[in-house]
C-alpha positions as CSV (number, residue, x, y, z in Angstrom):
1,X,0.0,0.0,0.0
2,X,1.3,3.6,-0.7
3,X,3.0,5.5,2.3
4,X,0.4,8.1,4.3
5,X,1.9,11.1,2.7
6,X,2.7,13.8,5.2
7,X,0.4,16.6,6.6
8,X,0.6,19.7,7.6
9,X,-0.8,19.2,10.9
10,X,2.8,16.8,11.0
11,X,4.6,20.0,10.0
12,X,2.9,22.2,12.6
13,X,4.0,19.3,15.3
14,X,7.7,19.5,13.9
15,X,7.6,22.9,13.7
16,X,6.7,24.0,17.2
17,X,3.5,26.0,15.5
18,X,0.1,25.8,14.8
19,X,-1.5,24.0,11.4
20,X,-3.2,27.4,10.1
21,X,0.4,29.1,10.8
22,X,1.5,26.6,8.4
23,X,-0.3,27.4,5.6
24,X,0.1,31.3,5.8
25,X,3.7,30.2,6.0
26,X,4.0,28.1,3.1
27,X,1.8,30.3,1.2
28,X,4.9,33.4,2.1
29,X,1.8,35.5,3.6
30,X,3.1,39.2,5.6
31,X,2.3,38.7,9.2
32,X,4.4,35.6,9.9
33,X,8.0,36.2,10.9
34,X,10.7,35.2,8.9
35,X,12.1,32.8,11.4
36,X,8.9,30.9,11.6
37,X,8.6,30.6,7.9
38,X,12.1,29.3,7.5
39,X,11.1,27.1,10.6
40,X,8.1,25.6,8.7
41,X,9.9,25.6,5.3
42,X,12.7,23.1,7.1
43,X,9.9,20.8,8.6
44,X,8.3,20.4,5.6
45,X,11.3,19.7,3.2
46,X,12.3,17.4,6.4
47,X,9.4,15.5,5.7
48,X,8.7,15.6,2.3
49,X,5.4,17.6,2.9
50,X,3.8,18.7,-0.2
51,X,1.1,21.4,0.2
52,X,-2.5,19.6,-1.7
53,X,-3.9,22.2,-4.3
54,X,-7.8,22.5,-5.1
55,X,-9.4,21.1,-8.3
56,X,-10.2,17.2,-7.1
57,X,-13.5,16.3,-7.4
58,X,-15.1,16.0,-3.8
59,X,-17.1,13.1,-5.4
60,X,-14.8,11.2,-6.7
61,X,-11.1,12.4,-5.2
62,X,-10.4,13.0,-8.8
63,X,-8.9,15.7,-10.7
64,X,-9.7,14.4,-14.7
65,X,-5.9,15.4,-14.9
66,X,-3.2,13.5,-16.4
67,X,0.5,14.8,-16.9
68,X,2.7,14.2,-19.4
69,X,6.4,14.5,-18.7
70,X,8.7,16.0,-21.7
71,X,12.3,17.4,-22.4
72,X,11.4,20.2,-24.4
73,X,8.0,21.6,-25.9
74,X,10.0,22.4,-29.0
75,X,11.6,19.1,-30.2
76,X,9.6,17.2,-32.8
77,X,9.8,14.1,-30.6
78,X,7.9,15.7,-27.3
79,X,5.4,17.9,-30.2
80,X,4.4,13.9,-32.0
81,X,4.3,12.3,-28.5
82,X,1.9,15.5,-27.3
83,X,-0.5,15.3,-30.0
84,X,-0.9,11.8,-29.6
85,X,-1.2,12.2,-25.9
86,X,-3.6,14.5,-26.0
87,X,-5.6,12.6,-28.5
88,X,-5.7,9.6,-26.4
89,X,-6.3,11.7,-23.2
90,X,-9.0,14.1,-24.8
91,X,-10.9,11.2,-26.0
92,X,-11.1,9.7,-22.5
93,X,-12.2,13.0,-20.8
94,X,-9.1,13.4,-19.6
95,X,-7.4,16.8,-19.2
96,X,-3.4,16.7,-20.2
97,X,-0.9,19.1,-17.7
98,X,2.5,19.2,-20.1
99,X,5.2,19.6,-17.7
100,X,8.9,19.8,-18.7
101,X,11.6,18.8,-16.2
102,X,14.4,22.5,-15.5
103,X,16.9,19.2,-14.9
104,X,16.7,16.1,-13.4
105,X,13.5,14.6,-12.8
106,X,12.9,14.1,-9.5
107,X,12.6,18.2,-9.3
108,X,9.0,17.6,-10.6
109,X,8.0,15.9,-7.7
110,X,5.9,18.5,-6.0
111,X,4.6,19.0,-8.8
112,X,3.3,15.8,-9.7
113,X,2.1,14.9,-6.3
114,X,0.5,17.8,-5.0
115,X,-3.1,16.1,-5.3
116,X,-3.7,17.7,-8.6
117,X,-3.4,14.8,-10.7
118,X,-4.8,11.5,-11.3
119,X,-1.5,9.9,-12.9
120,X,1.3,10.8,-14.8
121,X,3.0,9.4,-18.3
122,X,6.8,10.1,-17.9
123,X,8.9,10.6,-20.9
124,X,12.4,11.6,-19.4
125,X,13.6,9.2,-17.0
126,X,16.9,8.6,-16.7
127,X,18.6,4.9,-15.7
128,X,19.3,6.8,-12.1
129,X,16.3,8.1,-11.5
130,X,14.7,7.6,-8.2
131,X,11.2,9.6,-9.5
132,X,9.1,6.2,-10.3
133,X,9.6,5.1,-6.9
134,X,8.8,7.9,-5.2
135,X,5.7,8.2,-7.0
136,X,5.0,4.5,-5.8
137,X,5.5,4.5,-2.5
138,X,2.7,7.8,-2.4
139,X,0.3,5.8,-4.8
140,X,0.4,7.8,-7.7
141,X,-0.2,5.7,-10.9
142,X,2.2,6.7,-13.7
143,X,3.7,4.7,-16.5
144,X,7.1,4.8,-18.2
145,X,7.0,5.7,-21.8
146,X,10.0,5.4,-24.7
147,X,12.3,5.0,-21.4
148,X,12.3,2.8,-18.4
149,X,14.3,2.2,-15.5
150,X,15.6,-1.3,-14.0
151,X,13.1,-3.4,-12.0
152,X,10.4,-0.3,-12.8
153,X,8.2,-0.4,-9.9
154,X,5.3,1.0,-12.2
155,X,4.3,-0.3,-15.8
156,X,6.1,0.8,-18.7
157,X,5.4,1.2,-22.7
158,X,8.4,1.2,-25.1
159,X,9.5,-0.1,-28.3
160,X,12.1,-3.1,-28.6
161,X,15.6,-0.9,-29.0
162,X,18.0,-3.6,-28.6
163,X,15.8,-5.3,-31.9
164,X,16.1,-1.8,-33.5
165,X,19.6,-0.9,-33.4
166,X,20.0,-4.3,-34.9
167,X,17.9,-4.1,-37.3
168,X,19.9,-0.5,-38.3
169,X,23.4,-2.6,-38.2
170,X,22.0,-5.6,-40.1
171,X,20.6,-2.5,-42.8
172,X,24.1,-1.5,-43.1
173,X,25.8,-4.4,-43.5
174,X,23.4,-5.8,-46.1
175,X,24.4,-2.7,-48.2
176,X,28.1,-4.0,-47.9
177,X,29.2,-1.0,-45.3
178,X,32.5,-2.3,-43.2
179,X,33.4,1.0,-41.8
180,X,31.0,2.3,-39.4
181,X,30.4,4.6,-37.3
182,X,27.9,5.9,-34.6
183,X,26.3,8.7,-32.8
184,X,24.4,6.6,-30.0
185,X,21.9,8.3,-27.3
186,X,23.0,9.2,-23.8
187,X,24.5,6.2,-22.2
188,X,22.3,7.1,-18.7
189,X,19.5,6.2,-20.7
190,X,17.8,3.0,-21.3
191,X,17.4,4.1,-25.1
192,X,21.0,4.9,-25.4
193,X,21.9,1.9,-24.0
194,X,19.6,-0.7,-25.5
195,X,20.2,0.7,-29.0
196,X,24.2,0.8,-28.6
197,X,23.6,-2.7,-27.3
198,X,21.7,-4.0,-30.3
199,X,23.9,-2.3,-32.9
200,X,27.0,-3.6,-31.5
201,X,25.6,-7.1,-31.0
202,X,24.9,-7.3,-35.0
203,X,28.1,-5.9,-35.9
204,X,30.1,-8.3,-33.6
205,X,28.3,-11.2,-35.0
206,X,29.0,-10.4,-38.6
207,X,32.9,-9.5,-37.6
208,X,32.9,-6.0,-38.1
209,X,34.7,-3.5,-35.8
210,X,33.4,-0.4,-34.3
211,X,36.1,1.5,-32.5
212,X,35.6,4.2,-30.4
213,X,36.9,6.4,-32.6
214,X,34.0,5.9,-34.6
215,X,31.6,7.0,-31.8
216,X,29.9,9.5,-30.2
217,X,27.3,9.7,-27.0
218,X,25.1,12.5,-26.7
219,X,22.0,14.3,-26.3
220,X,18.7,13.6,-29.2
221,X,19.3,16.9,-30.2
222,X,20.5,18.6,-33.8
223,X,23.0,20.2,-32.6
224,X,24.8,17.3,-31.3
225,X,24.4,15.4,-34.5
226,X,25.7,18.5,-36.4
227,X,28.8,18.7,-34.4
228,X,29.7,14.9,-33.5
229,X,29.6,14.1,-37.3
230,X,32.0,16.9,-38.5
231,X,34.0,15.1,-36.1
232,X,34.0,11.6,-37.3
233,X,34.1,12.5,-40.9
234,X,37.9,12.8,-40.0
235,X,37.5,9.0,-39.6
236,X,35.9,8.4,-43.2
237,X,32.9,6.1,-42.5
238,X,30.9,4.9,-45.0
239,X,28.1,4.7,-42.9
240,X,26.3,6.2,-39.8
241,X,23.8,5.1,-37.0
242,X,22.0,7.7,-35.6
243,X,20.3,7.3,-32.2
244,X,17.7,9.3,-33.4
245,X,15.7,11.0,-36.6
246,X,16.5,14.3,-34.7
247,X,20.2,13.6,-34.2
248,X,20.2,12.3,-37.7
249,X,18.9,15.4,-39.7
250,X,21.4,16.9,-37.5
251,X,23.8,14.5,-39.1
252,X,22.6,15.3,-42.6
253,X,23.7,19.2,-42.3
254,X,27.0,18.1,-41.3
255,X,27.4,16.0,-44.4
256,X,25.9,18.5,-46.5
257,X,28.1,21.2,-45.7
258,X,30.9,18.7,-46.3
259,X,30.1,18.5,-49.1
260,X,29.5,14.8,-48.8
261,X,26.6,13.2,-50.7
262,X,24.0,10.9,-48.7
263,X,24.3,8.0,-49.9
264,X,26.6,8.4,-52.5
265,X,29.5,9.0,-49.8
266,X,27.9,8.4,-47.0
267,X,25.0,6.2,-46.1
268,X,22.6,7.8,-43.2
269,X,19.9,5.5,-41.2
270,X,18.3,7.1,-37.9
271,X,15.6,5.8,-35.4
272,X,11.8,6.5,-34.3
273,X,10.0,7.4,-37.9
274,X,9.1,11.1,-36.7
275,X,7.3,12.6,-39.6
276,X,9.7,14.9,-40.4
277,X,12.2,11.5,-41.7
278,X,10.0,11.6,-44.8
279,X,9.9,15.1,-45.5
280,X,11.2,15.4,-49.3
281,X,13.7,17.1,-48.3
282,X,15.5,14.3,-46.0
283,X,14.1,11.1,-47.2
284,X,15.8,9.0,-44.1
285,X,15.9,5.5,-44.1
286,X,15.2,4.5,-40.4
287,X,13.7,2.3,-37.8
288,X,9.9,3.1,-37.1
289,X,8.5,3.0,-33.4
290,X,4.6,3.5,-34.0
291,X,4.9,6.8,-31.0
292,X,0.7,6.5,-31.6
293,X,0.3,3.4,-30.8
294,X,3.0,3.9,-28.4
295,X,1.4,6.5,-26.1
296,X,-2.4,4.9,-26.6
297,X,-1.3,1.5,-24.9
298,X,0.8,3.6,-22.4
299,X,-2.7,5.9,-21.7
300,X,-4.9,2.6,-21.4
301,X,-2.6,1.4,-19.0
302,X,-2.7,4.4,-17.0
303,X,-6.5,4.9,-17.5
304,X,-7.3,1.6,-16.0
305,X,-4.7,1.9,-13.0
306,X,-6.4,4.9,-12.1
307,X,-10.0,3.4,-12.8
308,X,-9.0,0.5,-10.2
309,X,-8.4,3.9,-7.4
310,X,-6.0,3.7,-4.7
311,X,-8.0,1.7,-2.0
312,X,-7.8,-1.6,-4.3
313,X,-5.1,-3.8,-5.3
314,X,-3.4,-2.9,-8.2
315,X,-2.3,-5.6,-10.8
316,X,1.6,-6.2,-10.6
317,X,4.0,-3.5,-13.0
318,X,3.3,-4.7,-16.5
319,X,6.1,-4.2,-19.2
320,X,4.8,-3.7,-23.0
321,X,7.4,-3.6,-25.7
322,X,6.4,-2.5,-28.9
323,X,7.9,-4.4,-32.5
324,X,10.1,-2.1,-34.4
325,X,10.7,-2.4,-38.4
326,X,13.0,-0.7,-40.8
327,X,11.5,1.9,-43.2
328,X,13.8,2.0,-46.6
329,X,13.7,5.7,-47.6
330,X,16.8,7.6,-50.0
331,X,19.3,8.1,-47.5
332,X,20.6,3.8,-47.2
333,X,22.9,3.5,-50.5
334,X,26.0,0.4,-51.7
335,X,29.6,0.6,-49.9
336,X,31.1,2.9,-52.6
337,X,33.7,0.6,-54.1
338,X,36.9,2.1,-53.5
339,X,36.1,1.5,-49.5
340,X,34.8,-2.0,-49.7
């Protein structure tokens, strides 16, 4: 059963004041000394109280609130993962808080449990992350989705990496590419990690080296890929794994402004199928996640945690990983001949 979560009436008892003092503390109100305000403030960061906002239902103890956790509003990951949230959400009468983490994510944990939501889809999590169980142990259903953490004490929904990155290697190496190289995901996540993993794995098997030279670990952002491959062109690869689409338009530029054609010189595969991989312009060969389907099992399995209420037993964690597939676009060409 979840933890009773602290009250104020424990932070008055800590404090040495009474519970209305609390509030008009917490809420920074003139009137109360500063002494007793930093005096309440310690008790309840002692304790781990978190003030409870208005907006629950008083007949059910429910908000219709769901939040979903994402990097940044601006990325064309987070904007295809919010529309179909919100989608799935709207459709279910369910109201959809965005909520980006300012760094690590267990900053948002006021935020998430101060009895304003009914569950939370996090997006961000990190393989250090201590948020999912502190959202356990104070009952607040939530669920995993694109990343995970070991032994998740909560259900999670993401697609089968170690299967895509090799399904990306396997792409490569049927095109006859022997030099390789790679700008995986940060190694602190589970995506970076399972990807580099599967990559690897198919490369090993099929006796092709990937030294380190030939890599890179770094954020899902453009600018990394930009920068990372104007760095390994100095290697002369005539191939690159991207951990991302993002990363991999990022990628593209570099080559570009190279001048290095894709494939012709270069051969380009990235992962997720955003929509912007088959803009006209990029054409990227890639490994397609279905982020729709993706989010819609993720919000079912929230929706019916949430539905069972936290004075029932709720069903064990459940782990759902999603089939990946390659999509053959322009940017997959032949080993040119003189580097076979």
């Amino acid at each position: 059963m979840p933890e009773r979560p602290p009250t104020s009436h424990d932070v008055a008892r800590l404090a040495g004041v009474s519970q209305p003092t609390v509030s008009r503390a917490l809420r920074d109100e003139a009137g109360v000394s500063e002494a007793t305000k930093q005096a309440v403030r310690a008790a309840a960061e002692q304790l781990g109280y978190i003030p409870i906002q208005r907006g629950r239902s008083l007949s059910t103890s429910r908000s219709g609130q769901i939040a979903v956790v994402v990097h940044d509003l601006a990325t064309p990951f987070s904007l295809e993962i919010l529309q179909a949230a919100d989608a799935v959400l709207h459709g279910a009468g369910q109201r959809m808080l965005v909520l980006t983490p300012d760094a690590a994510d267990e900053a948002l944990a006021p935020r998430l449990l101060d009895g304003s939501l009914d569950g939370a889809i996090l997006t961000t999590t990190m393989l250090d992350s201590s948020l999912p169980q502190r959202l356990a142990r104070r009952g607040l259903p939530f669920v995993l989705l694109n990343r995970e953490v070991d032994d998740a004490p909560g259900d999670v929904c993401v697609v089968d990496n170690v299967a895509g990155g090799r399904l990306a290697a396997e792409e490569l190496l049927a095109a006859g590419h022997r030099e390789i190289a790679a700008l995986f995901g940060p190694a602190q996540t589970s995506t970076g990690r399972d990807r580099e993993a599967g990559f690897r794995a198919a490369l090993a098997e099929a006796g092709v080296a990937l030294p380190e030279r030939r890599t890179r670990r770094g954020p899902y952002t453009f600018a990394f890929g930009r920068a990372a491959t104007a760095a390994l062109l100095e290697t002369r690869p005539t191939a690159l794994f991207c951990g991302d689409d993002v990363v991999a338009i990022g990628a593209y530029n570099a080559l570009l402004a190279r001048g290095a054609s894709v494939p012709g010189d270069v051969s380009l595969i990235g992962f997720d199928d955003l929509s912007l991989a088959a803009w006209d312009v990029f054409q990227l060969t890639t490994v397609r996640g279905d982020l729709v389907r993706l989010m819609r099992t993720a919000a079912e399995l929230l929706l019916e945690r949430i539905a069972i209420g936290s004075g029932r037993e709720q069903p064990p964690p459940r782990r759902v990983v999603q089939a990946v597939e390659i999509v053959r676009r322009r940017t997959v060409g032949p080993a040119p001949a003189r580097r076979r």
